[in-house]
C-alpha angles and dihedrals in degrees: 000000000000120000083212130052125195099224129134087236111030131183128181123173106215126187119191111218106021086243103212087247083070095090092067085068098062096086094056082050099053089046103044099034094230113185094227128173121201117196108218125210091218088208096055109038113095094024139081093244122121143243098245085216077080117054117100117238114176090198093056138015134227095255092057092045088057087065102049116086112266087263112055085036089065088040090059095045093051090066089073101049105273145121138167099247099038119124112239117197092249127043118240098197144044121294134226098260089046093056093045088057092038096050094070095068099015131070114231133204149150138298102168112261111273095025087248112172097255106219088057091058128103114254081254100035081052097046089046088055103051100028099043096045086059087051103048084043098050092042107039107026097025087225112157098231112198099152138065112196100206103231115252087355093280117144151153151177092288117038080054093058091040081053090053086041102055088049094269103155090191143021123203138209148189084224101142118259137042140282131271132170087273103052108116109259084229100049102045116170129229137180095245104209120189130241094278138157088191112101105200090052090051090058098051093050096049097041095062090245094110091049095046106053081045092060093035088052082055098240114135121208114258095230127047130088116354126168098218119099140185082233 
């Protein structure tokens, strides 16, 4: 299955994770014939370990955490008991036999392996990242992995060159606005929607209305391309 189709009019559903939750989708997928793509993080999928966006920490919150290097992001955490590689007793994300099944209606790519925030990682932490989640992916799932979701939406340079370098043919954002012919192949738009049971909300969002009143209201979005690395 081809993360790009070449239609006049094109959709694709994407969800970044592959949240363990995921899997209840797969009959509507089998029934509707949905063309989905799941971003895998090639270091959390088939474990019990957790995404560190979700650990809860009284003394500082998610959002300021985004904004810490990598390493002093997973210092801090560690001040509350976790680790990226530590075993939980429940898994967060999807598990081996659940992407075996899934595989076979659902496109599957990468998402680095911990979900970092890529420009406040280190040259090395970054090419680990990118180049090592392709690997784990194509080896142990054989999985043909041709797309890198940048996590949280966060890029650079850089992690763009690393991306051509490890054999991505394509990087994808949660930068506001389509897709046209133009559109460079490394910094493809989406309509980023929310986790949300409200369907009003939901068609606002997917339609672009909701992007676009943001931008034209001249508010940016606080994540996307910078040019500023922990290099």
């Amino acid at each position: 299955m081809n993360l790009l189709k070449h239609t006049k009019k094109a959709l694709i559903i994407t969800f970044d994770d592959a949240h363990i939750r995921n899997y209840e989708i797969l009959p509507a997928i089998k029934e509707f014939k949905i063309p989905i793509t799941i971003f895998l993080c090639a270091s959390i999928i088939n474990t019990n370990r957790h995404f560190w966006f979700k650990v809860k920490n009284k003394s500082i919150s998610t959002s300021e955490l985004k904004y810490k290097s990598n390493k002093d992001k997973l210092e801090i955490l560690s001040n509350v008991g976790f680790h990226q590689e530590k075993e939980f007793a429940n898994a967060q994300a999807l598990q081996k036999e659940q992407i075996e099944e899934m595989k076979q209606y659902i496109n599957m790519q990468s998402h680095t392996l911990f979900h970092p925030i890529l420009p406040k990682c280190s040259y090395n932490e970054a090419k680990e990242e990118i180049f090592k989640s392709k690997e784990i992916l194509e080896n142990e799932y054989v999985l043909n992995i041709n797309a890198i979701s940048y996590p949280n939406g966060d890029y650079s340079d850089r992690d763009i060159q690393f991306s051509k370098d490890a054999g991505y043919k394509c990087g994808i954002t949660v930068d506001y606005g389509f897709n046209t012919s133009k559109t460079d192949i490394f910094k493809l738009k989406r309509l980023s929607v929310n986790d949300t049971d409200n369907i009003d909300e939901l068609i606002v969002k997917t339609s672009g209305v909701w992007g676009f009143i943001k931008t034209r209201n001249g508010r940016h979005q606080q994540f996307g391309y910078t040019k500023n690395t922990e290099d």
